[in-house]
C-alpha positions as CSV (number, residue, x, y, z in Angstrom):
1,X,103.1,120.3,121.1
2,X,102.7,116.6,121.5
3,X,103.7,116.2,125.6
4,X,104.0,118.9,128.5
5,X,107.7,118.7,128.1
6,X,108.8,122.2,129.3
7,X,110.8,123.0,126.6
8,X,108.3,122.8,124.3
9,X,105.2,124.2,126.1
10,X,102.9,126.4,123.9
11,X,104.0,128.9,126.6
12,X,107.2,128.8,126.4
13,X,107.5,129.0,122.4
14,X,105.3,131.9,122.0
15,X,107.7,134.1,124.4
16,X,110.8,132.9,122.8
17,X,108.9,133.8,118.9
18,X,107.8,136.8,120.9
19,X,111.4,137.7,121.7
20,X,112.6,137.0,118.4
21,X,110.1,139.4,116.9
22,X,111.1,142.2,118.9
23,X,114.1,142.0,118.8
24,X,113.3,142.3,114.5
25,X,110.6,144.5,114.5
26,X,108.3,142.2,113.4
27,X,104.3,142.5,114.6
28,X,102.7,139.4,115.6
29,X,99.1,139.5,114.3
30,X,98.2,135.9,114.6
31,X,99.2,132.9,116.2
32,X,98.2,129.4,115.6
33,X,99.0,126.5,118.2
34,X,98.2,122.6,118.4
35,X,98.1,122.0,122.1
36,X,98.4,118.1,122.6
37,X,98.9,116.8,118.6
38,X,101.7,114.7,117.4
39,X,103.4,116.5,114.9
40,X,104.2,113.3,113.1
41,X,101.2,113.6,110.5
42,X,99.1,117.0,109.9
43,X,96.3,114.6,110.6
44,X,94.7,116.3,113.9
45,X,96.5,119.6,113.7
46,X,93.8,121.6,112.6
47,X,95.6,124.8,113.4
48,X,98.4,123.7,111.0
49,X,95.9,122.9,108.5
50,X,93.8,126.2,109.0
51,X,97.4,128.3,108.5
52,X,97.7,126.5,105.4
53,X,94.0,127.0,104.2
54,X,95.2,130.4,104.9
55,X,98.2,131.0,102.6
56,X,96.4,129.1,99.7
57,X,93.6,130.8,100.0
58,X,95.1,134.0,99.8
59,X,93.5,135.7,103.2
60,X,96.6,135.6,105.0
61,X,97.1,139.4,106.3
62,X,100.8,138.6,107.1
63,X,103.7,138.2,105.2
64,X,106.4,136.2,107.7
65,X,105.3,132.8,109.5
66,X,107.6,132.8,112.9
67,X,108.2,128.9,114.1
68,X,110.0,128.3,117.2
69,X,112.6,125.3,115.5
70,X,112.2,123.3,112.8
71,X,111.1,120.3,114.7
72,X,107.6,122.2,115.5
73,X,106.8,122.5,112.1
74,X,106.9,118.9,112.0
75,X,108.9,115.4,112.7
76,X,106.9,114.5,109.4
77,X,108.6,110.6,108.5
78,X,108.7,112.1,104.9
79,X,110.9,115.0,105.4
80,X,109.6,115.9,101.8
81,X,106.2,116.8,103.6
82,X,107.8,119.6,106.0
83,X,109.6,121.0,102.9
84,X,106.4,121.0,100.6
85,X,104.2,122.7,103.5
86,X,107.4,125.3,103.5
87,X,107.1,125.7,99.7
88,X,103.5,126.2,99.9
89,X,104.1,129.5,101.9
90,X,107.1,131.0,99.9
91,X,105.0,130.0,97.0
92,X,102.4,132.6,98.5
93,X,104.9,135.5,99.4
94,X,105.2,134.6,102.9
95,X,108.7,133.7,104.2
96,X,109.0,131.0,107.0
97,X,111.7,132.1,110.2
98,X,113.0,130.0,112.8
99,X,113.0,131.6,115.9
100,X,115.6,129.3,117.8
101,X,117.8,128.1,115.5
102,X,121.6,128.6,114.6
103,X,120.7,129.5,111.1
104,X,118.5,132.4,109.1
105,X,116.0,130.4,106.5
106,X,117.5,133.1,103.9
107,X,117.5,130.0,100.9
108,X,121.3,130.2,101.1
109,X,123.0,126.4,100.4
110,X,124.2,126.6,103.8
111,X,120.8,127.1,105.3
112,X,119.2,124.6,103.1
113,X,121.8,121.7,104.0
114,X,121.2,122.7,107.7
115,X,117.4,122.7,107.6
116,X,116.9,119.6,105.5
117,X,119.3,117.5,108.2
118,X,117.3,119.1,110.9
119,X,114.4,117.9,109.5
120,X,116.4,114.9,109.4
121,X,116.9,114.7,112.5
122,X,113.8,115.7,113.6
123,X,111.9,112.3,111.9
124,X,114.8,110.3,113.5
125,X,114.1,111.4,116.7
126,X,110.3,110.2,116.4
127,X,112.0,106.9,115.0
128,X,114.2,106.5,117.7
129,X,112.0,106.8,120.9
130,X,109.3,105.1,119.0
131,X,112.0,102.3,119.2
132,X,112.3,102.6,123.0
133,X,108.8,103.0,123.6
134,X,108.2,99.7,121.6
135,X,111.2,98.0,124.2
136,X,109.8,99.1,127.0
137,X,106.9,97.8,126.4
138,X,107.9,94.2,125.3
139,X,109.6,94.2,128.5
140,X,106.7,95.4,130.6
141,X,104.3,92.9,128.9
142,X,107.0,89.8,129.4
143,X,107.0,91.1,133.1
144,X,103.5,90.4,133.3
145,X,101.9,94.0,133.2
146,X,98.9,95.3,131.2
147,X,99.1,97.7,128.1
148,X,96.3,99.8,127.2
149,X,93.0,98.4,126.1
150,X,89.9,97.5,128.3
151,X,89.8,94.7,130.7
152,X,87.2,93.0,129.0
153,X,84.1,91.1,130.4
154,X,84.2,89.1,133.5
155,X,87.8,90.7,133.8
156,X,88.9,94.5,135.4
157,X,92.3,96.3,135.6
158,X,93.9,96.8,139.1
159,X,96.8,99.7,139.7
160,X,99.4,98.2,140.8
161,X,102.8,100.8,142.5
162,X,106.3,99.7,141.7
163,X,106.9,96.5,144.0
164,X,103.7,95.1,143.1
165,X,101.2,96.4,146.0
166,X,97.4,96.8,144.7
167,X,96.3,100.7,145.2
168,X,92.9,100.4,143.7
169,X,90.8,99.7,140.5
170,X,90.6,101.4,137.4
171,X,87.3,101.9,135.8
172,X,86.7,101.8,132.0
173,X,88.5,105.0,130.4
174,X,90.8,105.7,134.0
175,X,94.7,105.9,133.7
176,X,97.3,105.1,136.1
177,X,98.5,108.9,137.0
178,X,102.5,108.1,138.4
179,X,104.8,106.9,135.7
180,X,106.0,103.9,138.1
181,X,102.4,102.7,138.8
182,X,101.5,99.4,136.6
183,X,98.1,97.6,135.6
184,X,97.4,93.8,135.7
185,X,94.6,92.2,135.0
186,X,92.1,90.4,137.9
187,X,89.3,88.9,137.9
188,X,86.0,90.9,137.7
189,X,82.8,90.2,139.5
190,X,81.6,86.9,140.6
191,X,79.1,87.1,138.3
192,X,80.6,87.9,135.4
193,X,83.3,86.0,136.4
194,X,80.6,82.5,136.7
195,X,79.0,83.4,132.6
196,X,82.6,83.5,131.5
197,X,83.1,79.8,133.0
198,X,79.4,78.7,131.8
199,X,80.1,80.5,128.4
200,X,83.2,78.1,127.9
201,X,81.1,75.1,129.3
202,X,78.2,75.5,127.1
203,X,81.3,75.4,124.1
204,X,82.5,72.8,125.2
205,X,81.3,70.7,126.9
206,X,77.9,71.0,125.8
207,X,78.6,71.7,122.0
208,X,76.5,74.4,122.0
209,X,77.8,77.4,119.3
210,X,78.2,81.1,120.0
211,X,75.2,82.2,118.4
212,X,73.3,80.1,120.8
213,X,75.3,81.0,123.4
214,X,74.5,84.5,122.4
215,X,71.1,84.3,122.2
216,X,70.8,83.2,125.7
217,X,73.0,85.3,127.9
218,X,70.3,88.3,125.8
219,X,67.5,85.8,127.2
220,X,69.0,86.6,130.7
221,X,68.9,89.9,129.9
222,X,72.8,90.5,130.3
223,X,74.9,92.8,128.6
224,X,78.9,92.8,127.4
225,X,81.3,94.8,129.2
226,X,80.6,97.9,126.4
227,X,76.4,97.4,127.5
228,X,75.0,95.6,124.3
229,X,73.6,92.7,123.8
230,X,75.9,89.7,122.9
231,X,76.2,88.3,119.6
232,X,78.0,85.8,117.7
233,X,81.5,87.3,116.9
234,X,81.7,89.2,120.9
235,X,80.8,85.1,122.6
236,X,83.4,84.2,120.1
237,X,86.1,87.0,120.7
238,X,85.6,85.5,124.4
239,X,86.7,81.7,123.6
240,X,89.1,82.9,121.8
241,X,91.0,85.3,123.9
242,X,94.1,83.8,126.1
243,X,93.3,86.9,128.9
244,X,90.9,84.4,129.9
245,X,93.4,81.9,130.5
246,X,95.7,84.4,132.5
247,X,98.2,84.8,129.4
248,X,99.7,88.8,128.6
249,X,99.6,88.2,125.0
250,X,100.5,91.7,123.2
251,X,101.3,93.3,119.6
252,X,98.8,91.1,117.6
253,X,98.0,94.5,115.6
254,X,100.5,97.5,115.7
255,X,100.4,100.8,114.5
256,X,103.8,102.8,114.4
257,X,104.8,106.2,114.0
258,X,101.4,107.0,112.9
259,X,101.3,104.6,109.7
260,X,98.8,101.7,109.2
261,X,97.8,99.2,111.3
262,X,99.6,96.3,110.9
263,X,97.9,92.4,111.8
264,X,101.3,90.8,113.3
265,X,102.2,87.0,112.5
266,X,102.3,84.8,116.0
267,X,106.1,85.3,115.9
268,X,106.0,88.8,116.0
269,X,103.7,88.5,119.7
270,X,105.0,89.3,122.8
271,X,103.3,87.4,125.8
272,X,104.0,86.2,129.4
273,X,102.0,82.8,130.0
274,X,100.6,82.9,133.4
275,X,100.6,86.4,133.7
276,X,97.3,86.9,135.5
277,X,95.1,84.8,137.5
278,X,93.2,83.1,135.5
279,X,88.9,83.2,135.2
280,X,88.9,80.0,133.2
281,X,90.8,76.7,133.9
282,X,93.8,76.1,131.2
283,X,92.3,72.4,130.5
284,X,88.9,73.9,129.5
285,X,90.5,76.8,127.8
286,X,92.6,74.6,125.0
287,X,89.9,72.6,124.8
288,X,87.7,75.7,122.9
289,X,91.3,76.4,120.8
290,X,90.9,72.6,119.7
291,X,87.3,72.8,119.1
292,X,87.5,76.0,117.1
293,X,90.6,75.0,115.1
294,X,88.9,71.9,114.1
295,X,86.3,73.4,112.8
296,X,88.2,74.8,109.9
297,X,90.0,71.4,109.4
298,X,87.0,69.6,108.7
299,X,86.6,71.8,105.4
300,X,88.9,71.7,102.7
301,X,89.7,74.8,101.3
302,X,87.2,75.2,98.3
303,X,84.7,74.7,101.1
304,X,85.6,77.3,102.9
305,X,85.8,80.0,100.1
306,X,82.2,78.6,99.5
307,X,80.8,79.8,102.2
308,X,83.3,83.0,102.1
309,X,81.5,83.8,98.8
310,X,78.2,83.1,100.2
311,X,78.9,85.7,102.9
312,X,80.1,88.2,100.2
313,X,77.1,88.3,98.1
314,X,74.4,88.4,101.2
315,X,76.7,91.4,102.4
316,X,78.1,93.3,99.6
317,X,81.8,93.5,101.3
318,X,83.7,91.8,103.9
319,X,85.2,91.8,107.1
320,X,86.8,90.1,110.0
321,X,83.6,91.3,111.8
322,X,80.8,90.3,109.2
323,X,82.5,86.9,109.2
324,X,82.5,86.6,112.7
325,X,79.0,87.2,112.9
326,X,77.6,85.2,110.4
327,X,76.0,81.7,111.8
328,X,77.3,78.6,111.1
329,X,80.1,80.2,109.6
330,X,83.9,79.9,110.2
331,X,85.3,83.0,112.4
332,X,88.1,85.4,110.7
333,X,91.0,83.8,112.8
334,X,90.1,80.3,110.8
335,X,90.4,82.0,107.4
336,X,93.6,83.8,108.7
337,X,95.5,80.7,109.5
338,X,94.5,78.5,106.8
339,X,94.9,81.1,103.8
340,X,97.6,83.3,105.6
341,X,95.8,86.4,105.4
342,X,92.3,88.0,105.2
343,X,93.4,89.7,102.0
344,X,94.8,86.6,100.5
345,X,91.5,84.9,101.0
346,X,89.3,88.2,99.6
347,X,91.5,87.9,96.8
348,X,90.8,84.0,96.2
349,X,86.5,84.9,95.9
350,X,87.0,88.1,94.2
351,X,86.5,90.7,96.5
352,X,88.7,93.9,96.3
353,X,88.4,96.0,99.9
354,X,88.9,99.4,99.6
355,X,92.2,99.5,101.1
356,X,95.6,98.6,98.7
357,X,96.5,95.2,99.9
358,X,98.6,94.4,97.3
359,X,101.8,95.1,98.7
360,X,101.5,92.6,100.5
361,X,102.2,90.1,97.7
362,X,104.5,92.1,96.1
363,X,106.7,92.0,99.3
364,X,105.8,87.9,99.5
365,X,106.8,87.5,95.8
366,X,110.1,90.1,96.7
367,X,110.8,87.3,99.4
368,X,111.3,84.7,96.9
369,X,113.0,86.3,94.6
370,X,115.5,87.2,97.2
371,X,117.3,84.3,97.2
372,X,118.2,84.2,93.5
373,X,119.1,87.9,93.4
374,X,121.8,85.8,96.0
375,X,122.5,83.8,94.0
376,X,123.0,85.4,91.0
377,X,125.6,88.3,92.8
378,X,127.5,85.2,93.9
379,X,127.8,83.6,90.3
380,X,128.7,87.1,89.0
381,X,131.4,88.0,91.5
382,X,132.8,84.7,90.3
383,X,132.9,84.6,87.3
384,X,134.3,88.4,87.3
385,X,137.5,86.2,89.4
386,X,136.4,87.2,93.2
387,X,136.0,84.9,95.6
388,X,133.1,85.3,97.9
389,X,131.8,83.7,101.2
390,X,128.1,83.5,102.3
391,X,126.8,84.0,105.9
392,X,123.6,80.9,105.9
393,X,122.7,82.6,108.8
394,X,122.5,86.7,107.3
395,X,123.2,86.0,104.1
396,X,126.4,88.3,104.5
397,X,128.8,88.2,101.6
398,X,132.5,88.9,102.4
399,X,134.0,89.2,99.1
400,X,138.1,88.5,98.7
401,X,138.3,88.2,102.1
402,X,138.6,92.2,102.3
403,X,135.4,93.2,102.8
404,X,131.3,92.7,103.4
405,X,128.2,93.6,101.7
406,X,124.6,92.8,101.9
407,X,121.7,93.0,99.3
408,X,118.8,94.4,99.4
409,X,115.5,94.9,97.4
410,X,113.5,98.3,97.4
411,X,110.2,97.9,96.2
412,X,109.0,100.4,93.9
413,X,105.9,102.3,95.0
414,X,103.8,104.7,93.2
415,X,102.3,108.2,95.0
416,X,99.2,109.1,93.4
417,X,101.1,111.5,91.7
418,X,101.8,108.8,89.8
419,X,106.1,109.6,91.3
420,X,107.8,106.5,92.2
421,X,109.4,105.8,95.0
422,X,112.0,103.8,96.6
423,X,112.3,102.9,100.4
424,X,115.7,101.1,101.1
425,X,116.1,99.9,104.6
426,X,119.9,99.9,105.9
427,X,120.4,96.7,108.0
428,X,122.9,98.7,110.7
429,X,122.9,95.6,112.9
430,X,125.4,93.5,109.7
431,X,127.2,96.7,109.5
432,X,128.0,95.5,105.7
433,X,131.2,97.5,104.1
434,X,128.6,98.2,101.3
435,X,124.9,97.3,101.1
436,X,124.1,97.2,96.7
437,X,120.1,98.4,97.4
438,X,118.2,96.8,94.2
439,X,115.7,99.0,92.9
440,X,112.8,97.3,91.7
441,X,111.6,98.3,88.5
442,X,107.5,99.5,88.3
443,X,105.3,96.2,88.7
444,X,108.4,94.6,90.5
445,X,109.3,92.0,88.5
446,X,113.4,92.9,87.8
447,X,115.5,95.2,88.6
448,X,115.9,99.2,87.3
449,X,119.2,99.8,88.5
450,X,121.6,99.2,91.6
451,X,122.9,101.5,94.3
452,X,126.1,100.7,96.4
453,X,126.2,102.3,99.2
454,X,129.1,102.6,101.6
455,X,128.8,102.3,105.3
456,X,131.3,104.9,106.0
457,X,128.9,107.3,104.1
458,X,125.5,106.1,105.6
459,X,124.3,106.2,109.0
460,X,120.4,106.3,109.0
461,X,118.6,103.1,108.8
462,X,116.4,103.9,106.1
463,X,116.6,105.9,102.9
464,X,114.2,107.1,100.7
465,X,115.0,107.4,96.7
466,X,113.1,109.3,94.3
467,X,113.6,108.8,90.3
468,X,116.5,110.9,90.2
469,X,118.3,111.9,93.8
470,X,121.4,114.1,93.0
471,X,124.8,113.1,92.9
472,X,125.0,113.0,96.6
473,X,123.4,109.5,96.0
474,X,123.4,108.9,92.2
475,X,127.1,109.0,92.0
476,X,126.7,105.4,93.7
477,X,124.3,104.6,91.2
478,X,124.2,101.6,88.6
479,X,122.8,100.2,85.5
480,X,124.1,96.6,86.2
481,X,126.7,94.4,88.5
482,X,128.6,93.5,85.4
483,X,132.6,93.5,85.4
484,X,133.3,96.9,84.0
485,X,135.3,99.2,85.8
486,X,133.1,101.3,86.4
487,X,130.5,99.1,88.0
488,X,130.6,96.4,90.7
């Protein structure tokens, strides 16, 4: 149970799985309950996790596992996952019942199809409201309101009810407690509010650089809003932040649905300029932007990978924080803009970070190939005698002047299983009379094969293919878009 929806309270579940047993004559010897988790990963649900530790390890004293519908045991964004935990316990002996549901899990076809769109269903759901979440919150953000994170230094968050009217403030770790209640951002103490403004002055006006900056605020004996001493990359996160400048800047990083944390291009930010009241004057503020932009232009780029590489062999590794920390050195945000990415510039002085960056370039190099996969469905529908039209704009083709289609390429991903996988995304907004989904062959440099897929037989935005997917899906599958009957 992820909310106190009352539906789905822990209460509530174990008296309708109680019911249900009774009414089978089934004895209930354990029970194991997440109160609070997301049931989107099995990250955090140690009670899930323990149940399985369970079966495997063969100390399970029990021989059915009673769930009250097939969403609890998980809205898992792989519906593979829910179905391999299942197999895991059938595996073992142990039969898995739904207590709620309109079907018995008896392995019939008819349960199968039923359960697998459940489960369906139950990842859409997480999907769907993620969506809504997400547009709420662009809207709350462009209406000038805080979301999440601390206030910062020199800065503190003020509860705010419906039409506006202050009803207090919020210390660190505090949440608003009414749904219709908001948080801005205001100005902090006087204090704080004055080393801010001397903090920017000393950058600017007096040239003087973080760590110096740093060094003397400790001299003072003052402390950041978290109580440590300053240092280089916190005096810089400072200059650098538009809060400062009263601007609701939002969705620089996201993380969705439980997957990795993303570092979102300026275009993808959401912001209101002149949200707050600002603690530092606009002029002085873009001044800072200049300074520290400027910085970076002075070097050219073998420069700057210089003293990356420097960095890298006094350290070992790198980071956005070990580079903003380093004196003299260029912050993270400079290496961002001019080399696009932190990866792309780890990758330029040989450094490898322990996480998999490279799809990244695989989905930059998919980008420009895109428009000669285009291109090349365009000569080919030609030369087969169609006529086709091109949307500059979508790059919707209407072919014959009877119907649409758009292309798409699905980058093939290995599991380490060392199973490849295929994530098509369905652009529902087109509504395309067929979208041909181009499977990328391993490494991604050409294409495997081809899927056309017709709207009136797809609804969900995404699909997932595996090497070989039935012939629910692999009857719209093809070696090539040549002219043969058989094939597009």
């Amino acid at each position: 149970m992820s909310t106190d929806h009352q539906r789905y309270s822990t209460e509530n579940q174990a008296d309708a799985i109680r019911r249900y047993a009774q009414q089978r004559g089934i004895e209930i010897v354990r029970t194991y309950a997440d109160h609070g988790k997301s049931g989107l990963s099995i990250a955090g649900r140690d009670a899930l996790r323990r149940l399985l530790d369970d079966v495997r390890s063969g100390r399970a004293d029990f021989t059915t596992i009673l769930v009250y519908d097939v969403s609890r045991w998980g809205r898992f964004q792989d519906a593979d996952e829910s179905a391999y935990h299942e197999y895991v316990c059938k595996r073992a002996g142990i039969t898995v019942q739904y207590c709620t549901e309109q079907f018995e899990n008896d392995g019939s076809p008819a349960s199968d199809i039923i359960k697998n769109v459940k489960r369906v269903m139950s990842k859409e759901y997480s999907r769907e409201l993620s969506t809504k979440v997400f547009a709420g919150q662009c809207r709350l953000i462009e209406l000038g309101f805080r979301q999440g994170g601390p206030a910062g230094y020199g800065l503190r968050r003020r509860l705010v009810d419906g039409a506006g009217a202050a009803k207090g403030e919020l210390a660190r770790g505090e949440q608003k407690s009414i749904h219709t209640d908001r948080v801005v951002l205001v100005p902090g103490p006087l204090a704080e509010v004055e080393t801010v403004r001397w903090m920017y002055r000393a950058f600017v006006e007096e040239g003087r650089p973080e760590r110096e900056i740093a060094a003397m605020l400790n001299g003072r004996g003052l402390r950041t809003d978290l109580g440590r001493p300053w240092t280089r990359g916190a005096v810089h996160q400072v200059l650098i932040n538009e809060k400062y400048a009263g601007d609701n800047v939002w969705n620089r990083v996201s993380c969705k649905l439980h997957g990795k944390r993303v570092r979102n291009g300026r275009e993808m930010w959401v912001r209101r300029d002149g949200a707050f009241e600002p603690v530092v004057d606009r002029l002085l503020f873009d001044a800072a932007q200049v300074i520290i932009r400027e910085r970076s232009r002075r070097l050219s780029d073998d420069e700057m990978l210089e003293v990356l590489r420097r960095i890298l062999a006094h350290h070992g590794h790198l980071s956005g924080l070990i580079i903003d920390e380093v004196e003299d050195a260029l912050s993270s945000s400079a290496y961002r803009h001019r080399f696009g990415s932190l990866p792309r510039a780890y990758q330029m002085v040989g450094f490898a970070p322990d996480r998999d960056y490279r799809y990244i370039e695989v989905n930059r190099a998919l980008r420009a190939t895109y428009p000669e996969v285009i291109a090349a469905a365009i000569d080919g529908i030609r030369r087969a005698g169609g006529e086709v039209e091109q949307d500059p704009a979508t790059d919707l083709l209407t072919i014959n002047g009877e119907f649409t289609a758009s292309i798409v390429l699905a980058r093939c991903q290995e599991t380490l299983s060392r199973v490849l996988r295929w994530h098509v995304r369905l652009d529902l907004g087109l509504a395309p009379d067929i979208t041909v989904a181009v499977r990328m062959a391993p490494g991604n440099q050409e294409a495997l094969d081809y899927y056309l897929l017709p709207r009136l037989d797809l609804s969900l935005p995404r699909l997932r293919l595996r090497e070989h997917n039935g012939i629910t899906l692999d009857a719209y599958r093809f070696d090539g878009l040549g002219s043969k009957p058989n094939q597009f």
